[in-house]
C-alpha positions in Angstrom: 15.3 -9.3 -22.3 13.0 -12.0 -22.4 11.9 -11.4 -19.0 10.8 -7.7 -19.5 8.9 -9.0 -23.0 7.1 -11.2 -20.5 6.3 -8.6 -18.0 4.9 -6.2 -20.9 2.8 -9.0 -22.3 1.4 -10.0 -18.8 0.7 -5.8 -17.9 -1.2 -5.4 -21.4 -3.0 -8.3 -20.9 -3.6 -9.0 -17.3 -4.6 -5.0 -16.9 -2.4 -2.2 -15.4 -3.3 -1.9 -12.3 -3.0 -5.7 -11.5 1.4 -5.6 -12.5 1.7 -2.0 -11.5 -0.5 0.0 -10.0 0.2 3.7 -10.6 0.9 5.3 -7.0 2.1 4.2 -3.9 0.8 0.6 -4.5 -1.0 -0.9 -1.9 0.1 -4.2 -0.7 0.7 -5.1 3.1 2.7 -3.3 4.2 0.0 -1.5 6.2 -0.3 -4.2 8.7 3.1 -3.1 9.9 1.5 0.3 12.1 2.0 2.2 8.5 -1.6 3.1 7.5 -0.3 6.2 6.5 1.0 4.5 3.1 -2.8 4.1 1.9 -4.8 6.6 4.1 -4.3 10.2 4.3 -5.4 10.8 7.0 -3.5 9.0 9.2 -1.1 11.6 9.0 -0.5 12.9 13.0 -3.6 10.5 13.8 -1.8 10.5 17.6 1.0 12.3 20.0 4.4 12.5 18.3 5.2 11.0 15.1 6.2 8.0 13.4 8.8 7.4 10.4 8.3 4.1 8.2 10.6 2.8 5.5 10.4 -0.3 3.8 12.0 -2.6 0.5 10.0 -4.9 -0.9 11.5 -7.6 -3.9 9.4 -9.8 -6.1 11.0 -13.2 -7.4 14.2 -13.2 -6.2 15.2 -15.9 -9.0 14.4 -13.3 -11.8 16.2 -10.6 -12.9 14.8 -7.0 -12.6 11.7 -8.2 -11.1 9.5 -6.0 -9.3 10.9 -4.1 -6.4 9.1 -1.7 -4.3 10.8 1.4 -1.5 8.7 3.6 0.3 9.8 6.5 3.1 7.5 8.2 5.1 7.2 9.8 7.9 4.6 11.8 9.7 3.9 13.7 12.7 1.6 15.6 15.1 2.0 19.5 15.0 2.3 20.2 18.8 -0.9 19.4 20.9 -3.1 21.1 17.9 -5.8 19.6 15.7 -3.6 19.7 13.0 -0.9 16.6 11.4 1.2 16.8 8.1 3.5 14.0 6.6 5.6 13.0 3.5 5.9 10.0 1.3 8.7 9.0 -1.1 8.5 5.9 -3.0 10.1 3.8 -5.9 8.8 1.6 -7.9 10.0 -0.7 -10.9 8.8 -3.3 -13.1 10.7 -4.2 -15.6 10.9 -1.7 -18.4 8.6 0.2 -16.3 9.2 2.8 -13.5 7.8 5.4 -11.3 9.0 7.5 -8.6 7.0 10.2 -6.6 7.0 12.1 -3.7 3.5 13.1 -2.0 2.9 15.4 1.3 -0.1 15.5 3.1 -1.9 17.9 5.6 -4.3 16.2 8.1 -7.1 17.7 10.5 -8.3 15.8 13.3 -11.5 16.4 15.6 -12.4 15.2 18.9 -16.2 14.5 19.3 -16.0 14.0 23.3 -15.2 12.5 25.9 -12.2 13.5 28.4 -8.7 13.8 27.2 -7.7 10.1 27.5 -10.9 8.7 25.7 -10.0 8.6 22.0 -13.7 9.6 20.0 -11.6 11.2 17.2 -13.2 12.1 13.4 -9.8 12.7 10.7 -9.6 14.2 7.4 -6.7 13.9 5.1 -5.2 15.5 1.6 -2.5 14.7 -0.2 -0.5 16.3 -3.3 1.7 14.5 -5.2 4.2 14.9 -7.9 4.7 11.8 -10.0 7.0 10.4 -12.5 6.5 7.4 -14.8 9.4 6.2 -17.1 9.2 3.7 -19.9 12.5 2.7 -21.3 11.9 1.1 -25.0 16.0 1.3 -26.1 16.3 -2.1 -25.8 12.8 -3.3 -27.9 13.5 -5.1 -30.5 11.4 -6.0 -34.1 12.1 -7.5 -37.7 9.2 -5.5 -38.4 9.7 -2.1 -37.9 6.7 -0.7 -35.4 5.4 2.7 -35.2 4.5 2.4 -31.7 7.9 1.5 -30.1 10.5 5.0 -30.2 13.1 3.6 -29.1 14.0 6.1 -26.4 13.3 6.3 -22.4 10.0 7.9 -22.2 9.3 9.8 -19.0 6.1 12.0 -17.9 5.5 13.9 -14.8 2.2 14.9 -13.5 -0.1 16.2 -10.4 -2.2 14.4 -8.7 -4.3 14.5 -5.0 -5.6 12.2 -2.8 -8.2 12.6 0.3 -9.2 10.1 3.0 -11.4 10.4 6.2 -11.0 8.1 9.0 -12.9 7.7 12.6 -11.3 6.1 15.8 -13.8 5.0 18.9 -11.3 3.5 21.0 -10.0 -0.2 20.4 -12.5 0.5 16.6 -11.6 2.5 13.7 -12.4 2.9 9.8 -10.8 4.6 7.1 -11.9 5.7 3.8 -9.4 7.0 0.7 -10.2 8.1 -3.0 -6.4 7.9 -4.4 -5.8 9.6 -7.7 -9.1 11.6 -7.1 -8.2 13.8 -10.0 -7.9 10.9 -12.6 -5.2 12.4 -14.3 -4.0 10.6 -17.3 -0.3 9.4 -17.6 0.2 10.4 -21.6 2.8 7.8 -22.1 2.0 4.7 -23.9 1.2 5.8 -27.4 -1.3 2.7 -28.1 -3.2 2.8 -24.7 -4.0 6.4 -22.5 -5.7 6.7 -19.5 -7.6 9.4 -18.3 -9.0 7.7 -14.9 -6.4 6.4 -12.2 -8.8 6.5 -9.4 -9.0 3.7 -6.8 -10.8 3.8 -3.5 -10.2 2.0 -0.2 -12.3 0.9 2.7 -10.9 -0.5 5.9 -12.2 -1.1 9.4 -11.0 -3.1 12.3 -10.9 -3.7 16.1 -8.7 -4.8 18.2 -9.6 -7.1 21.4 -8.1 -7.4 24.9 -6.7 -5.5 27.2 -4.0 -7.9 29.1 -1.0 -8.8 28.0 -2.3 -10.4 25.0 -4.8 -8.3 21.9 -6.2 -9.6 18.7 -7.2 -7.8 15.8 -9.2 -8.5 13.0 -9.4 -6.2 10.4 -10.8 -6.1 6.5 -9.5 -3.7 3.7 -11.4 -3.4 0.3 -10.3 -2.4 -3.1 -11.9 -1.0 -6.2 -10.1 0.8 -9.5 -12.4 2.7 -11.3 -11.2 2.1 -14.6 -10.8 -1.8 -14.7 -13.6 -2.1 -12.1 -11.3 -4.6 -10.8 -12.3 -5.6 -7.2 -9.8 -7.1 -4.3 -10.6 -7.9 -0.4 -8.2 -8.3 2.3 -9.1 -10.5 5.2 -6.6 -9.9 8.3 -6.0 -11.2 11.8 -3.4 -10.2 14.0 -1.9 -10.9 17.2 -0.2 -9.2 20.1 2.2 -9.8 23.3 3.4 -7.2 25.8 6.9 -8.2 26.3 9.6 -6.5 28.6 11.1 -4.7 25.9 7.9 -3.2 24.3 5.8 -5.9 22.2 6.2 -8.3 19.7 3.2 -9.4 17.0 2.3 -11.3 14.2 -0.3 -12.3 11.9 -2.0 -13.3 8.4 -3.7 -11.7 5.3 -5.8 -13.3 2.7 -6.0 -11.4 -0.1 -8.9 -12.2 -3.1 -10.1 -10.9 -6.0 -13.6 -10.6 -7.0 -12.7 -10.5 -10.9 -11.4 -13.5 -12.6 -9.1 -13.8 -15.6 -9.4 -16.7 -18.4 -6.6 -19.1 -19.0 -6.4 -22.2 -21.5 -4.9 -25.1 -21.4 -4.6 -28.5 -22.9 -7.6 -26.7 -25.4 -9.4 -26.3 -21.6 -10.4 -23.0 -20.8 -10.3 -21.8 -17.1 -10.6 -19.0 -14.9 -8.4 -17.9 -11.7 -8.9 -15.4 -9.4 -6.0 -13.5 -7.9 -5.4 -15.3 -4.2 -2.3 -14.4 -2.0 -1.7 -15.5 1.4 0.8 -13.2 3.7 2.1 -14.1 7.1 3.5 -11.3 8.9 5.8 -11.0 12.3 7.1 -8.0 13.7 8.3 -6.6 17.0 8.1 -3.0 18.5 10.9 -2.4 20.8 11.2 0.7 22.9 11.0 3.5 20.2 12.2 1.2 17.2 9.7 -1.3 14.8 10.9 -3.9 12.2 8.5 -6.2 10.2 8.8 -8.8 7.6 6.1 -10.6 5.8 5.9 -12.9 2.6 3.4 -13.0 0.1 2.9 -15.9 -1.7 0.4 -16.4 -4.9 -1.9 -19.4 -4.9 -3.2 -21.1 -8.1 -2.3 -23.3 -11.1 -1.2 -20.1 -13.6 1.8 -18.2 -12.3 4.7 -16.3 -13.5 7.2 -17.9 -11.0 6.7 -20.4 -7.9 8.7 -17.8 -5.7 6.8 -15.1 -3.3 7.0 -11.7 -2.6 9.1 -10.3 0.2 8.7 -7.4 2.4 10.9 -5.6 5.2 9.7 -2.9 7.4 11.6 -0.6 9.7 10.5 2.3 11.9 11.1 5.0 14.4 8.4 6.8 16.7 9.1 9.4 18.5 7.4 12.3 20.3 5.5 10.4 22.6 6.2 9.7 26.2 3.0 8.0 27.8 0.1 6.4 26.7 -2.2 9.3 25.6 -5.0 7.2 25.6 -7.3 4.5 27.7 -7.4 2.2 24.9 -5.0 -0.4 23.3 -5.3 1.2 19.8 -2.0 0.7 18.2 -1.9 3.1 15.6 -3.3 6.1 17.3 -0.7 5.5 20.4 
């Protein structure tokens, strides 16, 4: 109980979108060859198809701390133009849930080059039927409050979102307006929203054509609303190995927006900072991840991080299609 009081206190006053963010949040999980989480149009982005699950667990030392799932999977219709995909996810947070199931339709144009050079513009939409819960039967006050019902509020509702993204061979960039409708969740009685838009921008490269490949990469953040503001700095790693490849890596995430603090009657400011190392391997058709987030600065809920496993399947492909080591297109 005095957990979930915490939690509430920290998403009213901390904003929404920093505790919860409505949607498929994003974390890092996109690092693990699962762009498709965040970016539309991903989906069927090369030959075959992939399938992606993955669990992630907040604070292990706290009960009903947030806990993430996600299922997706997505595929290439034949040797067409044309990819579609599906994502499931879970999300809780306390007193707070949401559950939604979103599924996507992808075009993708080549703009030349011969069959194996990959010069490839995508476009991406995605409908989604959401769910957000908010279970007040266990609130308690010696003052009776008009606000709190008392009862498991639940509201369902449409929303879209559309991405674009461009792949030149070992570069590629993505764009993504998710919520693009803004609908409004209608179920807080003291605070609405009409505006749940956030948009993403990512681009990266990867080096080297041997047995060993870097990548940089960068992934930026903005919610409408809040304005809030959040970069991801990202360097990976990988080895051809007999059995397929094995990888590994780093993100730095930062905010640009700051939130006030006191202490001792000293007032302060901290920016939200988290540092991920991430490892995977890739072996034959099968892919499992695992990274761990962990939050840096003096103010934080608890001194535990953030844990993340990722599994996957592709299938559908049986060569290289292209003359380029681009992981996610291959």
């Amino acid at each position: 109980m005095k957990f979930r009081l915490v939690l509430l206190f920290a998403f009213m006053a901390f904003g929404f979108t920093s505790v919860a963010q409505e949607g498929v949040p994003v974390y890092f999980d996109y690092l693990s060859d699962n762009y498709y989480l965040v970016h539309p149009s991903m989906a069927g982005i090369g030959e075959g198809g992939k399938i992606r699950g993955t669990i992630r667990k907040q604070w292990f030392s706290v009960d009903e701390a947030p806990n993430l799932q996600t299922l997706n999977a997505h595929f290439r219709l034949g040797d067409g133009p044309s990819g579609v995909g599906a994502i499931f996810f879970n999300d809780a947070n306390g007193y707070h849930s949401q559950t939604g199931l979103k599924l996507t339709y992808a075009h993708h144009l080549k703009l030349g080059g011969d069959e194996r050079f990959l010069n490839q513009l995508s476009f991406g939409l995605s409908g989604g039927l959401l769910q957000s819960s908010l279970d007040e039967s266990e609130f308690r006050s010696v003052i009776p409050d008009p606000i709190i019902t008392g009862a498991n509020n639940s509201v369902s509702y449409f929303n879209v979102d559309f991405g674009m993204s461009y792949s030149l061979m070992e570069f590629y960039a993505h764009f993504s307006i998710l919520n693009a409708l803004g609908s409004g969740r209608d179920l807080y009685s003291a605070i609405e929203f009409d505006n749940l838009r956030r948009y993403l921008v990512s681009a990266g490269y990867v080096f080297g054509r041997n047995e060993w490949q870097y990548e940089p990469s960068v992934l930026l953040q903005l919610t409408e609303f809040t304005e809030e503001k959040t970069i991801d700095i990202n360097a990976k790693v990988y080895r051809d190995v007999d059995f397929g490849r094995i990888w590994g890596g780093v993100s730095y995430r930062r905010s640009f927006d700051g939130a006030q603090f006191l202490v001792d009657g000293t007032f302060g400011e901290q920016r939200l900072q988290l540092i991920t190392p991430i490892i995977g391997a890739n072996i034959k058709n099968f892919m499992v991840s695992y990274n761990y987030s962990y939050q840096m600065g003096d103010i934080r809920f608890d001194n535990g991080g953030f844990h993340q496993i990722t599994v996957g399947y592709d299938f559908g492909q049986t060569e290289r299609r292209y003359d380029c080591y681009c992981p996610a297109a291959q």
